[in-house]
C-alpha positions, 0 to 999 in steps of 0.5 A: 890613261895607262898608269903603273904603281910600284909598292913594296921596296923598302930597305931589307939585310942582305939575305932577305926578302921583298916581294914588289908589286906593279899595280895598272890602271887604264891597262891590262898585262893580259895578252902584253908583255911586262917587265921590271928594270931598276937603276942603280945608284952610282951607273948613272941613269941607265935602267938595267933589265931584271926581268920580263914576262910574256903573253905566253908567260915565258919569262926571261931573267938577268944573269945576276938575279937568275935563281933568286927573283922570280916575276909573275903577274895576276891578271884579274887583279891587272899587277905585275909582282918581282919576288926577290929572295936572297937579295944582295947589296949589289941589288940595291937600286930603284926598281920600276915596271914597265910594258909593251904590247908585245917583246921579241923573242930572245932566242932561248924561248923567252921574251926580249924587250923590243929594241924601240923601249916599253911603252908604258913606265911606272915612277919606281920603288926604292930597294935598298939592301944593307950589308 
């Protein structure tokens, strides 16, 4: 049974720093394609795409977080991570990760979430960023 496990949220001041991790049980994102998306509080419960890496480990990036958050996995221990620096109010949200056997290509030499969804979601981990 796939299971994926956020840590590492928690509420920061604008300008600073949170590394989260996605921990996978009964899965590995070797050779997958992995992602993080957050929904924000007040736009109802769409879940907006941050960032996504591939099998290749191309990565692609939303506009807004492009430059400050960057996503990397560590095979061996099987955990995604979303290092976020310079965070602003506008990230606050709950964050969650998720993956797919394989993403399409986005045109720009990085990954694109497949137009059925992930497969697999962990349950999220809450961000909040203060003014």
């Amino acid at each position: 049974q796939v299971q994926l496990v956020e840590s590492g949220g928690g509420s920061v001041e604008s300008g600073g720093s949170l590394r989260l991790s996605c921990a996978a049980s009964g899965y590995s994102f070797s050779g997958n394609c992995a992602g993080w998306f957050r929904m924000i509080p007040g736009k109802g419960k769409k879940r907006e795409e941050v960032a996504l890496i591939d099998s290749d480990y191309s990565t692609s990036y939303a506009e807004s977080v492009k430059g400050r958050f960057t996503i990397s996995q560590d095979d061996a221990k099987a955990t995604l991570y979303l290092q976020m620096n310079d965070l602003k109010p506008d990230d606050t949200g709950m964050y969650f990760c998720a993956a797919v056997a394989a993403c399409y290509p986005n045109g720009y030499g990085g990954p694109a979430q497949p137009p059925y969804g992930m497969d697999y979601w962990g349950k999220g981990t809450l961000v909040t960023i203060s003014s």
